[in-house]
C-alpha positions, 0 to 999 in steps of 0.5 A: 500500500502507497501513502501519499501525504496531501496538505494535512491529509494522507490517502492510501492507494492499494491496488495500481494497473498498468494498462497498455493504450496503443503503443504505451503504458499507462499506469494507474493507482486506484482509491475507493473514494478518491477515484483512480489516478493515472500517469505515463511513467512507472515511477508514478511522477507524471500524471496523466489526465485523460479525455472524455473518450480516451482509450484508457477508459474501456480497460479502466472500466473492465479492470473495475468491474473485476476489481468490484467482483474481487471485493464483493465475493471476499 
């Protein structure tokens, strides 16, 4: 599990995912609440902020689904 400190806050993110879009990776650390952050390096570092229809949302949306299922069955 990463912690993050956020101004007088820390946010735990668990679970993380590298998806494959097109020719790249991008990673992605996920928190229940916050929602997922993703980024293009490994190092988590450079965020990326994807558009509405980006390519990374039909594997983020399926990644969940599993992600949910997992969670629900425990």
């Amino acid at each position: 599990m990463t912690c993050h400190r956020i101004g007088n806050a820390i946010v735990c993110i668990s679970p993380w995912k590298r998806f494959h879009v097109g020719n790249r990776y991008i990673m992605m650390e996920f928190h229940p609440y916050c929602g997922p952050t993703f980024f293009t390096d490994r190092a988590c570092t450079q965020v990326y902020d994807p558009v509405e229809n980006d390519p990374v949302w039909p594997l983020f949306n399926k990644w969940l689904d599993k992600y949910n299922a997992a969670r629900n069955t425990k």
